[in-house]
C-alpha positions in Angstrom: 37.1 -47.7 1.4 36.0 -47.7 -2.3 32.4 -47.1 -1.2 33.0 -44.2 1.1 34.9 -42.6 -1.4 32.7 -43.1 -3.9 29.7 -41.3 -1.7 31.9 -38.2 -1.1 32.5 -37.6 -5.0 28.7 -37.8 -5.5 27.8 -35.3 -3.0 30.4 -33.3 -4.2 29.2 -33.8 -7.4 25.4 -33.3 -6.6 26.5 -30.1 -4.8 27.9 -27.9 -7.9 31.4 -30.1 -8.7 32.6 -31.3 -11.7 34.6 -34.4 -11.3 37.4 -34.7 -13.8 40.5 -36.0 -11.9 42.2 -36.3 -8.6 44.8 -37.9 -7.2 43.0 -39.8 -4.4 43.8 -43.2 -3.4 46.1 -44.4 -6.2 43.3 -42.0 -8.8 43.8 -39.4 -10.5 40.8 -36.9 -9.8 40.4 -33.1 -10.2 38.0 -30.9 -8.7 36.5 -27.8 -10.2 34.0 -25.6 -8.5 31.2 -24.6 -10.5 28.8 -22.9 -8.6 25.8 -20.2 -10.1 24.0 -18.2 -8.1 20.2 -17.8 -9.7 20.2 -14.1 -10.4 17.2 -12.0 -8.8 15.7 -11.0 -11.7 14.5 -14.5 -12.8 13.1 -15.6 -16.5 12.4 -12.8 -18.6 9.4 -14.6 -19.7 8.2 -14.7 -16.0 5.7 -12.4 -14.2 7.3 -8.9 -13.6 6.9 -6.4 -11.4 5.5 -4.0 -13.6 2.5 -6.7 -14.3 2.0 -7.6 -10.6 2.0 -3.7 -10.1 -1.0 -3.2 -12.9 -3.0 -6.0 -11.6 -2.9 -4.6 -8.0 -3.6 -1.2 -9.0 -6.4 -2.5 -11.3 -7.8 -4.8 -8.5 -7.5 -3.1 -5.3 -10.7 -2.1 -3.0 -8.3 0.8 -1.4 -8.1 2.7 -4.5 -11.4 2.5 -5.1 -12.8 3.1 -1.8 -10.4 6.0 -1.9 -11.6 7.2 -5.3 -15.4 6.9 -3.5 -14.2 9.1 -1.0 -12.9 12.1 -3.8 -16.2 11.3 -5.8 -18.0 12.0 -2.4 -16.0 15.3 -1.7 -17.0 16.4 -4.9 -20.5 16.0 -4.5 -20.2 18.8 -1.1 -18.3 21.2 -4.1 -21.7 20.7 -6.0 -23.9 21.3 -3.2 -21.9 24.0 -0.8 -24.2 27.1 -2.2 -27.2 25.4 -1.1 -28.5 28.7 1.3 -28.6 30.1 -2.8 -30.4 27.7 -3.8 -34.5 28.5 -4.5 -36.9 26.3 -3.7 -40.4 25.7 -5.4 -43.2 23.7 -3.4 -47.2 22.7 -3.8 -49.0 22.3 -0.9 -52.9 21.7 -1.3 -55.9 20.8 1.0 -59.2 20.2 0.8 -62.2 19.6 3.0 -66.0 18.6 3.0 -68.5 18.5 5.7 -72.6 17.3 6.7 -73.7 19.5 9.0 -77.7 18.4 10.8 -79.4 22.1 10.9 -82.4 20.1 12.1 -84.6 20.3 9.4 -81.6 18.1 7.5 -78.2 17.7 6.6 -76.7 20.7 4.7 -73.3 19.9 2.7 -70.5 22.2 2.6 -67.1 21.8 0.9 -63.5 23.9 0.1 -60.5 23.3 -1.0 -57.2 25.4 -1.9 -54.0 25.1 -4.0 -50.9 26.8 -3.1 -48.0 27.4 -5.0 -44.9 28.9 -2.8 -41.1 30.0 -4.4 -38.3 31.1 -1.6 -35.2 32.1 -1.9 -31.7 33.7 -0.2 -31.6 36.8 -1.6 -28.2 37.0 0.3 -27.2 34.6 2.7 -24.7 36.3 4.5 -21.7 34.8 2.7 -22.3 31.3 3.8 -22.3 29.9 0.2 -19.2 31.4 -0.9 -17.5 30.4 2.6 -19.0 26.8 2.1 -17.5 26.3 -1.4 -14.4 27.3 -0.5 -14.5 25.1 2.3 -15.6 21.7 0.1 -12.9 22.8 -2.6 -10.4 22.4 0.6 -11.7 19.5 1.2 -11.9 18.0 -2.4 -7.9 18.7 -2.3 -8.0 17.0 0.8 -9.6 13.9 -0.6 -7.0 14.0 -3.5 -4.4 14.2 -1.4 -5.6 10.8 0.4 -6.2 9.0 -3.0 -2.2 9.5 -4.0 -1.6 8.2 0.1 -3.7 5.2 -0.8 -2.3 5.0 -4.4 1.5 5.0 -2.8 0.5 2.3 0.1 -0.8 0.3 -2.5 2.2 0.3 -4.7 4.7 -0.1 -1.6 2.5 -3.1 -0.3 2.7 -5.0 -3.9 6.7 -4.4 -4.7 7.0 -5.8 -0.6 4.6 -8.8 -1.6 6.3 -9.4 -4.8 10.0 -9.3 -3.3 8.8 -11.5 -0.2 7.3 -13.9 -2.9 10.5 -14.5 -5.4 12.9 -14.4 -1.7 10.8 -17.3 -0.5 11.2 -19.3 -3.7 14.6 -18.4 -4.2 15.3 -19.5 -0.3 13.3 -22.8 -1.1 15.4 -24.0 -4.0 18.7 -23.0 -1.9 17.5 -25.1 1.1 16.6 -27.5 -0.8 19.8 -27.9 -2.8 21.1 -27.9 1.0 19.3 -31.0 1.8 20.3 -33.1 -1.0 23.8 -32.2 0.5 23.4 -33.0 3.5 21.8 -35.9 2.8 25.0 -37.4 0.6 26.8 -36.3 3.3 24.9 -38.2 5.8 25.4 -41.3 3.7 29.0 -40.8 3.4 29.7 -40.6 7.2 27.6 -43.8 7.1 29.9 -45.7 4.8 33.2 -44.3 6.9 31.4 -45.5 10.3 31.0 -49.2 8.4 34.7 -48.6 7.0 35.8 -47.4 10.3 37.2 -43.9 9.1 35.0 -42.2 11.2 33.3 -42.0 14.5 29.5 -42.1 15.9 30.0 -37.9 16.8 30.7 -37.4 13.2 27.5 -39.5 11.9 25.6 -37.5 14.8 26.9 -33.5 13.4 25.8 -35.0 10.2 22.6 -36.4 10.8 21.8 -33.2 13.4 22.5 -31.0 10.7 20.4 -32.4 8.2 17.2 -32.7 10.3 17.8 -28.9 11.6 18.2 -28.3 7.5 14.6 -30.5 7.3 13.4 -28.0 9.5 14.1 -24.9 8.1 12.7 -25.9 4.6 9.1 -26.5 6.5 9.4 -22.7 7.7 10.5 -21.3 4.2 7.7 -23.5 3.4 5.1 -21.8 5.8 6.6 -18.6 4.5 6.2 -19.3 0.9 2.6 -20.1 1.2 2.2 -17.0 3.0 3.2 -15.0 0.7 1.5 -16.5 -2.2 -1.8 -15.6 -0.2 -0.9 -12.3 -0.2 0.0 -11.5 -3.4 -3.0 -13.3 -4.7 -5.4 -10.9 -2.6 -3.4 -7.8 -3.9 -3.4 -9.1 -7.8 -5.8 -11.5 -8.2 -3.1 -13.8 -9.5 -1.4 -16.7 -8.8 2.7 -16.6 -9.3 4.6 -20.0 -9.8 8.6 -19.6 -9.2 9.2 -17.8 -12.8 9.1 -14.7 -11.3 10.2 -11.9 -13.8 12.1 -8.9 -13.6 11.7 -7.1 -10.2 12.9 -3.7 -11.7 10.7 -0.8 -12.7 12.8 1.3 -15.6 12.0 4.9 -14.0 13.4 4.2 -10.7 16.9 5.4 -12.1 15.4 8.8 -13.1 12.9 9.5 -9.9 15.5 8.3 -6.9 17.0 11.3 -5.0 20.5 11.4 -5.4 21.2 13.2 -1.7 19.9 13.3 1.6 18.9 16.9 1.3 17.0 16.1 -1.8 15.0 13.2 -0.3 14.4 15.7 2.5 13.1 18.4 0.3 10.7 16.2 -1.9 9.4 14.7 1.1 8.7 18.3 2.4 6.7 19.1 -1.1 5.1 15.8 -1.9 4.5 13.5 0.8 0.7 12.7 1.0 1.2 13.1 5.0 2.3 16.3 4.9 -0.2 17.6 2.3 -2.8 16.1 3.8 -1.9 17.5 7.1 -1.6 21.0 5.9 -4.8 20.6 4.3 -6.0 19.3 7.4 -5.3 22.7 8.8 -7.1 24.5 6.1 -10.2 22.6 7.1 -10.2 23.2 10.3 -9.5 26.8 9.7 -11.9 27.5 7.3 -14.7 25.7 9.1 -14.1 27.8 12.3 -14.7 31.1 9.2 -17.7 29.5 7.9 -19.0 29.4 11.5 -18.7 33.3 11.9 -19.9 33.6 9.2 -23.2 32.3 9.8 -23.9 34.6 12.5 -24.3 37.4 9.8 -28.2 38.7 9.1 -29.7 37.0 5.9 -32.6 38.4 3.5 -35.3 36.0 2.0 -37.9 36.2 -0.8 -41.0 34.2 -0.6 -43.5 34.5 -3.5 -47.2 32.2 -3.3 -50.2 31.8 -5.3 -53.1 30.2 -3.4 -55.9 29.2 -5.6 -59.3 28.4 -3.4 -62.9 28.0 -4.0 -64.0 31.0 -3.1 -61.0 33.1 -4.3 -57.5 33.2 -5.3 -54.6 35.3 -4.2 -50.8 35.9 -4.9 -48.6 37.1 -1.9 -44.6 38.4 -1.9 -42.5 38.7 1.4 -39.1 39.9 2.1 -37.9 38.6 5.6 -34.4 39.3 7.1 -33.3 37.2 10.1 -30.4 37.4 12.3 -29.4 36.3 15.7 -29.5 38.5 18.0 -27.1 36.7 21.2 -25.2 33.2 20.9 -27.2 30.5 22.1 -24.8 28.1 24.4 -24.6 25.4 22.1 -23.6 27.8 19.4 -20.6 29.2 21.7 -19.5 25.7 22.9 -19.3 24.2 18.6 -17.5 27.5 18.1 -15.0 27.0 20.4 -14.9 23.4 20.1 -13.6 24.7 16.2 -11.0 26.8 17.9 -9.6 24.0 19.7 -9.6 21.6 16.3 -8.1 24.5 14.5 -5.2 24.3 17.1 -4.6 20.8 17.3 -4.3 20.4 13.5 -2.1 23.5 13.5 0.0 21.4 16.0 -0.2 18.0 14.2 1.2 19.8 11.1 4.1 20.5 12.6 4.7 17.0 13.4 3.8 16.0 10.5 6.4 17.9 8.7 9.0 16.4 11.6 8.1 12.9 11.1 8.5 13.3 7.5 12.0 14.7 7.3 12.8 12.4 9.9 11.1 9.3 7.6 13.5 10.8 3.8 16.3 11.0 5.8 15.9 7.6 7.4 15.0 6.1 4.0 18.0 7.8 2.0 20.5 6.4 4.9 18.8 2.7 4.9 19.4 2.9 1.1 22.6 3.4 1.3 23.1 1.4 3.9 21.6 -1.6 2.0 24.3 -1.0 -1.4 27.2 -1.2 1.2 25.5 -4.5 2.6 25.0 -5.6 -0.6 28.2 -5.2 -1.9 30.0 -7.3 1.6 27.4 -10.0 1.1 28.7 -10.9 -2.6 32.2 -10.5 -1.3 31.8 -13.1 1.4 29.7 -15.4 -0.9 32.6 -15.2 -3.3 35.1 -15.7 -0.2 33.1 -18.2 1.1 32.7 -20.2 -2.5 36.9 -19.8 -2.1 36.9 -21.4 1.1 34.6 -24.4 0.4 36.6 -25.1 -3.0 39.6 -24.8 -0.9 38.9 -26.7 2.1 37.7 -29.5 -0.8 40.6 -29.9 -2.4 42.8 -30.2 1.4 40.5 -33.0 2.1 42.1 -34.9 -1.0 45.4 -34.5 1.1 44.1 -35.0 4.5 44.4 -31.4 5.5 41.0 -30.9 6.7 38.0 -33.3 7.2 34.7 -33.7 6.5 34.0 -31.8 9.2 35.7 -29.3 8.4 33.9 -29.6 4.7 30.6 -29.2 6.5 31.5 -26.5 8.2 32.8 -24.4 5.2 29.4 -25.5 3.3 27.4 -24.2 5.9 29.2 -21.1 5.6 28.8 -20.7 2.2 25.1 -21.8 2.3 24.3 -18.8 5.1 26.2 -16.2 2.9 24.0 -17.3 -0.3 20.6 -17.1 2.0 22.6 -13.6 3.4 22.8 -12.5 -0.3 19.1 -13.4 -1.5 18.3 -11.4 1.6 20.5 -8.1 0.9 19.2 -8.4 -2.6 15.7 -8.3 -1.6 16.2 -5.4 1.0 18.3 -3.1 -1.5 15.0 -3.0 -4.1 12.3 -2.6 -1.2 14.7 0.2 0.4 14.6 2.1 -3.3 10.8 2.1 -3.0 10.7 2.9 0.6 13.2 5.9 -0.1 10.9 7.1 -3.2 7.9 6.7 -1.3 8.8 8.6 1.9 9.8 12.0 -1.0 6.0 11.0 -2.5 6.5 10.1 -5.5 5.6 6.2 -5.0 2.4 7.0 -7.6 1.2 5.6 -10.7 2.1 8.2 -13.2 5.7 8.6 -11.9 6.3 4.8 -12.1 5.0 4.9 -15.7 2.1 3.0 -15.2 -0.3 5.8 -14.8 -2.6 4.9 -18.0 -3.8 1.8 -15.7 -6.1 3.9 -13.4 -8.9 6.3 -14.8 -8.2 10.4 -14.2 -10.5 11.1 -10.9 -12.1 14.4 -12.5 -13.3 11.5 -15.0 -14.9 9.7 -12.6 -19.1 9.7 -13.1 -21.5 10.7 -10.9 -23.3 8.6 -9.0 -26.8 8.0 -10.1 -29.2 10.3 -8.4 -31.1 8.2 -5.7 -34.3 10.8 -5.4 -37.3 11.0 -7.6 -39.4 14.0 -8.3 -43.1 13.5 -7.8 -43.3 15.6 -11.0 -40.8 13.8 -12.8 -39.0 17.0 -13.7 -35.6 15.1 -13.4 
């Protein structure tokens, strides 16, 4: 009887008692829960968000394939008023001959130089309509660097909170089995003693091996998301994760529903890009008109040959004079992208008022949840401390202990759980209004300005060597 009792105090203990004195058995024993919930923020000295965030945004091949794609855009800004552009080129030739006039071969030889310069003298306002276009599109490519910017951040703050919610649901499981396993022992010793049955061993042992099991899926889980915050950081994370908070969050959460919806409306990457989208589309269809106007060229050449030398000048003006077929069919094809982004703007601009209002109510949703998860773990922490201290009497059983642990045990896995989903809902929320960026999360002086961003080394070589 000693033994069993003796078991049941060192589970107890083992599970967040301290043993001080209780009348049990002719002993004097007290029991006083102490029980401390490991808070989400972790060790201060530990890997923060705000680190994880700057390694990710430092190491990630999206940002820097999007900041390819701007650098890219830029380039057609450069080169849009190339039917301006004048061109200088060298052509030469040279020939030389034996011709048999019977009475022997008689040599003969020429040769000629030729210098020619063209240019657009007016183009019919294709430049002008062609630089307006690529500036569209340069917007356009900005537009999809923040999008890429945003998905990055989002990605990382869901890796990082996956990553400390595994290890925090680890160590809980854990402590779990160790209590389970005491309790195993203890409906053991009360089989031997005959205080108990073989259905109460049985609930014991079942629930430790279903306990077993669950830590090898946290496990699985864990490892998981190690992997993934590696490839997004570049760093490996141990359990002293840091703090999880970001101190501009406060100041760049809407406060409403409506605001949400109007941020979103301004600066969500999906709607600019969409409207962009449309300018593109429209713009291109222009530029296509405009390309039917008449142009005028200038050529000027120099031609030096053997026997003489001469210097030319032309003025040519071309225009079309009927649409071929193909030119019809890419014109209208324009007209028919030109609608369809027109239409896909308007559900853009849906989708995103539907996506801020969805975020703001899931935010909210997840401080109410929040706030019933801690009142059931502290309800539940009540009824295990209660339940523990009827079993002295012989009020309840250790079933009835088991039962009240497991409860408590689900509300602390509940809790890690809302606490994870209340942070990852603030950065949903912020990134469906667009401002899920660099600079508004303070961190902006990690990433390089895109206008700073060089120009890529020019592939080409002059035969003259002139650049």
């Amino acid at each position: 009887m000693h033994g069993y009792i003796d078991a049941i105090l060192l589970f107890l203990q083992d599970w967040g008692y301290d043993v001080k004195h209780m009348q049990f058995g002719g002993r004097k024993i007290t029991l006083i829960f102490a029980f401390a919930l490991a808070t989400w923020s972790g060790p201060v000295l530990g890997l923060s968000l705000e680190e994880a965030l700057v390694q990710s945004l430092k190491n990630s091949n999206k940002i820097a394939s999007a900041r390819d794609s701007w650098i890219a855009a830029r380039e057609s800004v450069f080169s849009s008023n190339a039917t301006k552009e004048s061109s200088l080129e060298y052509s030469g030739s040279g020939s030389l001959s034996e011709t048999d006039s019977g009475s022997g071969y008689t040599g003969s030889n020429s040769y000629s130089n030729k210098i020619t310069f063209s240019k657009n003298i007016f183009d019919g306002g294709q430049s002008d309509e062609s630089l307006k276009l690529a500036e569209i599109q340069l917007d356009k490519a900005s537009a999809s660097y923040r999008n890429a910017e945003q998905g990055v951040v989002l990605e990382t703050v869901q890796s990082y909170l996956n990553l400390a919610k595994s290890y925090q649901e680890i160590e809980l499981q854990t402590n779990n089995i160790l209590r389970l396993e005491k309790h195993v022992a203890a409906a053991r010793i009360n089989l031997a003693e005959g205080m108990a049955t073989p259905t109460s061993l049985a609930d014991a042992e079942a629930r430790y091996a279903r306990a077993k099991a669950d830590r090898v899926l946290l496990a699985t889980s864990l490892e998981n998301a190690k992997d993934l915050f590696f490839k997004l950081t570049r760093m490996e994370a141990d359990k002293d994760l840091g703090e999880a908070r970001l101190t501009t969050i406060e100041k760049i959460i809407p406060q409403s529903q409506q605001i949400a919806e109007e941020l979103a409306l301004k600066n969500s990457p999906n709607v600019v890009i969409a409207k962009l989208t449309e300018k593109v589309a429209g713009q291109e269809l222009h530029l296509a008109q405009v390309k039917q106007n008449p142009t005028l060229g200038l050529t000027v050449s120099a031609t030096q040959g053997k026997s003489s030398d001469s210097i030319s000048a032309s003025i040519s003006v071309s225009s079309p004079l009927y649409s071929t077929n193909s030119t019809v069919s890419d014109a209208r094809k324009k007209v028919a992208l030109h609608s369809q982004s027109m239409i896909d703007l308007k559900e853009a601009i849906g989708n995103v008022k539907i996506e801020a209002r969805s975020a703001y109510r899931e935010y909210e949703g997840a401080k109410v949840a929040l706030s019933a998860v801690e009142a059931e773990v502290e309800a539940s922490r009540l009824v295990v401390d209660g339940v523990a201290k009827e079993l002295k009497y012989g009020l309840k059983t250790t079933l009835d202990l088991l039962d009240a642990e497991k409860g408590f045990s689900d509300a602390e896995l509940r809790l890690v759980q809302a606490r994870h989903d209340i942070i990852l809902k603030e950065f949903k929320l912020i990134a469906a209004t667009g401002g899920l960026t660099a600079n508004k999360l303070g961190i902006g002086h990690v990433l390089d300005k895109l206008t700073d961003s060089p120009r890529p080394e020019n592939p080409l070589r002059n035969p003259l060597n002139l650049w």
